[in-house]
C-alpha positions, -999 to 999 in steps of 0.1 A, spaced: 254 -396 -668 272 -372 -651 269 -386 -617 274 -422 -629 309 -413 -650 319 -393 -616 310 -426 -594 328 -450 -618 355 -428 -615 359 -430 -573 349 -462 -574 384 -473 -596 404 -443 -579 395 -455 -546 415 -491 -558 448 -474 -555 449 -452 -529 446 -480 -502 471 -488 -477 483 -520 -493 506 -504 -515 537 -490 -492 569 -509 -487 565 -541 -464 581 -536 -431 602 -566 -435 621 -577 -464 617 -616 -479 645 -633 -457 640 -612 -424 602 -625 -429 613 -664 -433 639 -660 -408 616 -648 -382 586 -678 -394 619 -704 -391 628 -691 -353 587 -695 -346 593 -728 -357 617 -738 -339 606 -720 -308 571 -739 -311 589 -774 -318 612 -770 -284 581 -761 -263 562 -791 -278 590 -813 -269 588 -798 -235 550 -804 -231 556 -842 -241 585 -844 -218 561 -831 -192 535 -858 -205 560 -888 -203 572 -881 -167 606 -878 -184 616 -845 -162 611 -838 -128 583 -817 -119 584 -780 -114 611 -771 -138 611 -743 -164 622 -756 -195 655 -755 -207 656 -739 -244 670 -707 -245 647 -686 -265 669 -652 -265 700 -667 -283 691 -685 -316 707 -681 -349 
């Protein structure tokens, strides 16, 4: 009985001590804000691939968004 109680025990204590309850590393908004920018990052490159599809640019060219300056 001993040995069960002592099991029962660990098993339950061993629900709380796991890593999942320490402060997220991004708050709610920084989180959405960075999904939104992946979005629209995603969205521009599509564009870019069915520009590429259509013949509509020339070949050879890089494409045009600029990643590094989105609000």
């Amino acid at each position: 009985m001993k040995k069960l109680s002592l099991l029962l025990l660990l098993v339950i204590g061993s629900g709380f001590v796991g890593g999942c309850g320490g402060t997220p590393a991004y708050t709610r908004d920084e989180r959405f804000a960075q999904i939104k920018r992946n979005f629209e990052i995603d969205n521009d490159q599509i564009a870019d691939d069915i520009d590429h599809m259509l013949l509509l640019r020339p070949s050879g060219t890089l494409s045009f968004w600029n990643i590094y300056h989105r609000e």
